[in-house]
MARDODO-202475 format. One record per residue: x negated, y negated, z negated of N, C-alpha, C in turn; chain; residue in three letters; residue number from 1. Coordinates in pm, 1 decimal. Each point is the difference from the previous one (the first is absolute). Example, Ala and Ser with C-alpha at 12.3 -4.5 7.8 and 13.67 -1.06 7.14 Angstrom:
<atoms>
n_c1 | n_c2 | n_c3 | ca_c1 | ca_c2 | ca_c3 | c_c1 | c_c2 | c_c3 | chain | resn | resi
-1319.0 | 569.0 | -780.0 | 89.0 | -119.0 | 0.0 | -90.0 | -120.0 | 0.0 | A | ala | 1;
35.0 | -105.0 | 72.0 | -82.0 | -119.0 | -6.0 | 77.0 | -109.0 | -73.0 | A | ser | 2;
</atoms>
This chain:
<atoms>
n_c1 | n_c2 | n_c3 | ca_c1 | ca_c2 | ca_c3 | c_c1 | c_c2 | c_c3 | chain | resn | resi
-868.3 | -120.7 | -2869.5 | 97.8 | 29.4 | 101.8 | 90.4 | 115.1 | -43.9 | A | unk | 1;
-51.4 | 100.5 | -18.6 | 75.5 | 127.3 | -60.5 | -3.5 | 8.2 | -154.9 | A | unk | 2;
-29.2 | -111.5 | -59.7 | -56.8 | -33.4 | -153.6 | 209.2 | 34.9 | -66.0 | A | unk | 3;
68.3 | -33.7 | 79.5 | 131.9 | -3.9 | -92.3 | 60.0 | 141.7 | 38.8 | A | unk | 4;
-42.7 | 123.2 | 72.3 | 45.1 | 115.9 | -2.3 | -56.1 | 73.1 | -147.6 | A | unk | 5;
133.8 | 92.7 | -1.8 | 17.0 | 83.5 | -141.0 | -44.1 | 142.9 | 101.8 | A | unk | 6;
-16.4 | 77.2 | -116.2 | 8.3 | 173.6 | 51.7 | 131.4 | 26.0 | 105.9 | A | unk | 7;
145.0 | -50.9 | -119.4 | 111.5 | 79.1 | 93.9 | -11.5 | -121.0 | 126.6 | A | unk | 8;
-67.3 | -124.8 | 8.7 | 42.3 | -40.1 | 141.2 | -82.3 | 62.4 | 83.8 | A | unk | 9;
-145.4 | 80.7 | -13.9 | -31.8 | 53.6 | 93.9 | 97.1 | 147.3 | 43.4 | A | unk | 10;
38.3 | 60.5 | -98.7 | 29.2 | 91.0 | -3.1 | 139.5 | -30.4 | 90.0 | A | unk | 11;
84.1 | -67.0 | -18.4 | 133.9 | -16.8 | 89.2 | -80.4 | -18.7 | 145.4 | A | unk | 12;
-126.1 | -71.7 | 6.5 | -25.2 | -38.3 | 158.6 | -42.5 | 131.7 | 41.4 | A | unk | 13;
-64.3 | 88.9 | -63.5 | -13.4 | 126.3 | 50.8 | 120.3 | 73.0 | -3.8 | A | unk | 14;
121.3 | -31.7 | -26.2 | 73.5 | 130.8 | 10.3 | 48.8 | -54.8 | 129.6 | A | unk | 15;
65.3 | -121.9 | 29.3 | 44.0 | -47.0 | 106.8 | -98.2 | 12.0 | 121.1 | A | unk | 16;
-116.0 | -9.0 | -32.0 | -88.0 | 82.3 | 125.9 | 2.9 | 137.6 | 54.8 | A | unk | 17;
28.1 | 89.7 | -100.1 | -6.6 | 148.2 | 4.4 | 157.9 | -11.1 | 102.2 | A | unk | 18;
146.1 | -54.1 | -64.6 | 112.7 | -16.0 | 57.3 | -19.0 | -69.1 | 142.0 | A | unk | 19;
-109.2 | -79.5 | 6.5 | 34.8 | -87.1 | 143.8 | -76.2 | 105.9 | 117.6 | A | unk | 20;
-142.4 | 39.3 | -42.0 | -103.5 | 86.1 | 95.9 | 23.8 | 175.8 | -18.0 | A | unk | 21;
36.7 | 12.9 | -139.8 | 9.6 | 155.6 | 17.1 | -149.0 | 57.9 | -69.2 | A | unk | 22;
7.2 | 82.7 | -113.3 | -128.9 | 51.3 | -73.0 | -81.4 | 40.0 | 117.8 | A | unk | 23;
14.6 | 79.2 | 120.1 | -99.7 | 46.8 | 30.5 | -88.4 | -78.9 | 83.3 | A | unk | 24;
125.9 | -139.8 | 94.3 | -58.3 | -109.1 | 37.1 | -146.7 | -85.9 | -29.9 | A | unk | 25;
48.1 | -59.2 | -167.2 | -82.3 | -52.5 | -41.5 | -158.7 | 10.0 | -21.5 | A | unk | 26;
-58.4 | 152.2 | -5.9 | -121.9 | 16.5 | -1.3 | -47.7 | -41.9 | 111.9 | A | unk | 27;
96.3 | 46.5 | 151.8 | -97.3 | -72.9 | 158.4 | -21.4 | -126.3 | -32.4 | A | unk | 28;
129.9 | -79.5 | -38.3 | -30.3 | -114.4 | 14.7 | -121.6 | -70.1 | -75.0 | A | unk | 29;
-7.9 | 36.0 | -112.7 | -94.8 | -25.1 | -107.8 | -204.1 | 63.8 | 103.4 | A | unk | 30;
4.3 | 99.1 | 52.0 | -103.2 | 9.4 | 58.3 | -0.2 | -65.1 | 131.2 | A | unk | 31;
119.0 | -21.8 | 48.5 | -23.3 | -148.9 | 119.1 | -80.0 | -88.1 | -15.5 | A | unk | 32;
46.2 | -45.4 | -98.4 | -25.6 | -172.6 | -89.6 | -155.9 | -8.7 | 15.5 | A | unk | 33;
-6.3 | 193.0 | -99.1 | -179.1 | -39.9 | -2.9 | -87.2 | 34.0 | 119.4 | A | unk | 34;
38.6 | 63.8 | 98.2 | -68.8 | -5.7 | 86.7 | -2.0 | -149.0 | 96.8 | A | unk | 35;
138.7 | -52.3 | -3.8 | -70.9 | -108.5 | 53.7 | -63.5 | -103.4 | -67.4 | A | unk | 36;
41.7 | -9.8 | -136.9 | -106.9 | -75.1 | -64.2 | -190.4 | 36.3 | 44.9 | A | unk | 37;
-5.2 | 147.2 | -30.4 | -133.2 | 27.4 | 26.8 | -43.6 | 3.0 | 132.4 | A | unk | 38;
86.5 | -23.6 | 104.2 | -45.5 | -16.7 | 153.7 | -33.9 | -184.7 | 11.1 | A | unk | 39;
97.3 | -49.9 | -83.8 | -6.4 | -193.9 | -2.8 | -102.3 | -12.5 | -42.3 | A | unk | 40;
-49.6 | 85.2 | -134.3 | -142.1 | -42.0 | -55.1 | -97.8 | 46.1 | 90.9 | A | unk | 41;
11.2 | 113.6 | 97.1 | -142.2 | 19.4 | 28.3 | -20.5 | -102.9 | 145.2 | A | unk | 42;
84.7 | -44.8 | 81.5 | 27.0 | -39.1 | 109.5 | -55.4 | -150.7 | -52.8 | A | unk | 43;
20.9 | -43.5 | -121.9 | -57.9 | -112.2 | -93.2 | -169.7 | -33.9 | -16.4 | A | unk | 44;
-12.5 | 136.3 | -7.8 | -173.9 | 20.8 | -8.9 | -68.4 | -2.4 | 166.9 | A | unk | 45;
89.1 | 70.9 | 86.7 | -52.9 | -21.9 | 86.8 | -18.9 | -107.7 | 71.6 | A | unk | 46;
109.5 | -139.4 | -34.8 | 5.6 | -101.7 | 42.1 | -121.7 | -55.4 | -77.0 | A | unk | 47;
-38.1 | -3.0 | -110.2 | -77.9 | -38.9 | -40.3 | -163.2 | 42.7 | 29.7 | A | unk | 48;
10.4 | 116.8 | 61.8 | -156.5 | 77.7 | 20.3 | -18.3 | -47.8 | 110.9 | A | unk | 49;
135.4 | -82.8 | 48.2 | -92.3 | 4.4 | 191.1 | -43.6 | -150.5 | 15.2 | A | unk | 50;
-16.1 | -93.2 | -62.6 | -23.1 | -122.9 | -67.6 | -132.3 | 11.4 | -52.7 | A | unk | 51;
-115.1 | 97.1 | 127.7 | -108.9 | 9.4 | -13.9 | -78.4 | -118.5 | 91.3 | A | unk | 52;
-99.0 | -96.9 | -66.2 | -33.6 | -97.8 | 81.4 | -52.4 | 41.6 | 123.2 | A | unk | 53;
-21.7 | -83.0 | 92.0 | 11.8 | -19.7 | 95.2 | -179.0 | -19.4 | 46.8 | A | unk | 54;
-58.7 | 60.5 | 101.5 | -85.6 | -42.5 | 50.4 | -50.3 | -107.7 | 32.7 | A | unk | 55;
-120.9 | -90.3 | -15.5 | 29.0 | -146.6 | 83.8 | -45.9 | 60.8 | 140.7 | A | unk | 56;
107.3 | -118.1 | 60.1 | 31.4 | -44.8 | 193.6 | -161.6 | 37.4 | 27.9 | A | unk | 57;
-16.7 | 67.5 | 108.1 | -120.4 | 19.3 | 107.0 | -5.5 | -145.1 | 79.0 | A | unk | 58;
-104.3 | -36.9 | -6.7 | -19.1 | -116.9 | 71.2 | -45.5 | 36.4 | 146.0 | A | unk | 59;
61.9 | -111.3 | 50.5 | 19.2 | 32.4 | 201.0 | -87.1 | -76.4 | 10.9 | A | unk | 60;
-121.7 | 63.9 | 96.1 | -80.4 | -36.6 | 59.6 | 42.9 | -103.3 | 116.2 | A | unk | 61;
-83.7 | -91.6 | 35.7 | 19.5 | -73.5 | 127.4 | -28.5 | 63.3 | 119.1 | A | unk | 62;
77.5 | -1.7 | 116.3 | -30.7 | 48.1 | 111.3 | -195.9 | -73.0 | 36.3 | A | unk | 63;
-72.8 | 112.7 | 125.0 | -82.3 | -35.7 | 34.9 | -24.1 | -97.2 | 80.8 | A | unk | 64;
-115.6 | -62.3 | -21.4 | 49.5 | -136.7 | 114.9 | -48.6 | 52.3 | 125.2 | A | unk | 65;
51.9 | 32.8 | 101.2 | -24.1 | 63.6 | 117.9 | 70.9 | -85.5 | 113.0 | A | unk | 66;
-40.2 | 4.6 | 116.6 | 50.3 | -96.1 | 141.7 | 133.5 | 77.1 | 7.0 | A | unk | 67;
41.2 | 138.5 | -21.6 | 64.6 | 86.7 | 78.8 | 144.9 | -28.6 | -106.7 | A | unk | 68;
10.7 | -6.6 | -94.7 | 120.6 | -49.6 | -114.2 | 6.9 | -132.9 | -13.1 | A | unk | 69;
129.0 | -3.3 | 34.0 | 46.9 | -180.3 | -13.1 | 17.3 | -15.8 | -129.7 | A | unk | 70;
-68.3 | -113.2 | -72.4 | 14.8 | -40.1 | -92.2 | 129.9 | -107.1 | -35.9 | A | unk | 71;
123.3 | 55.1 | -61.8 | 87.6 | -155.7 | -48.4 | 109.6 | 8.2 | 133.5 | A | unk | 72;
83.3 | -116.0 | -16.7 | 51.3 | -9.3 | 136.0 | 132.6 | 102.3 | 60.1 | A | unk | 73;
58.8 | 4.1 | 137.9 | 40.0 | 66.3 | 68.8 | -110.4 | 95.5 | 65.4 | A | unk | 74;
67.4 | 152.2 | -30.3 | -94.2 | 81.7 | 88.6 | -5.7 | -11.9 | 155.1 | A | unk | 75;
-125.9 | 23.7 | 38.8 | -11.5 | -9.1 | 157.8 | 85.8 | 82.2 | 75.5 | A | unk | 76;
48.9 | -24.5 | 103.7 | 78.4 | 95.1 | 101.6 | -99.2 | 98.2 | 63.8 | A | unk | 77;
-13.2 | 133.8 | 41.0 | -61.1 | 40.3 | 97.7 | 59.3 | -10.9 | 130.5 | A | unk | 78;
99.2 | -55.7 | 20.4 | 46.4 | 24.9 | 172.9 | 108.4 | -118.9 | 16.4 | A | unk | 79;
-67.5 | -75.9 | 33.0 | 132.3 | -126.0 | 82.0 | -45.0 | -19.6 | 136.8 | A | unk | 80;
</atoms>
């Protein structure tokens, strides 16, 4: 990709950078870059650490069989 750049073509792309941002510019920008690179990578790991398996499902007991709980169905009314 960058296999056909010479010295002076980097060197012209840096001067036209220094002309477009300004010498003192360029260092923020340059520690921008890497901080958000190093915030993308770690935010990366964390996506990946929380991709901790999973418990298996608690199994639900059956209700008791008792007269007093309707089993199934429409629930009973207390008052008509």
């Amino acid at each position: 990709m960058f296999g056909d750049l010479s010295f002076s073509h980097i060197l012209i792309l840096l001067l036209v950078l220094v002309l477009v941002f300004g010498a003192k510019r360029i260092p923020e920008i340059g520690s921008s870059l890497g901080q958000g690179i190093k915030e993308f990578k770690r935010s990366l790991k964390e996506a990946t650490g929380d991709d901790q398996p999973l418990s298996p499902p608690r199994s639900v007991q059956p209700p008791a069989a008792s007269g007093s709980v309707p089993s199934g169905g429409d629930p009973k009314r207390l008052s008509d």
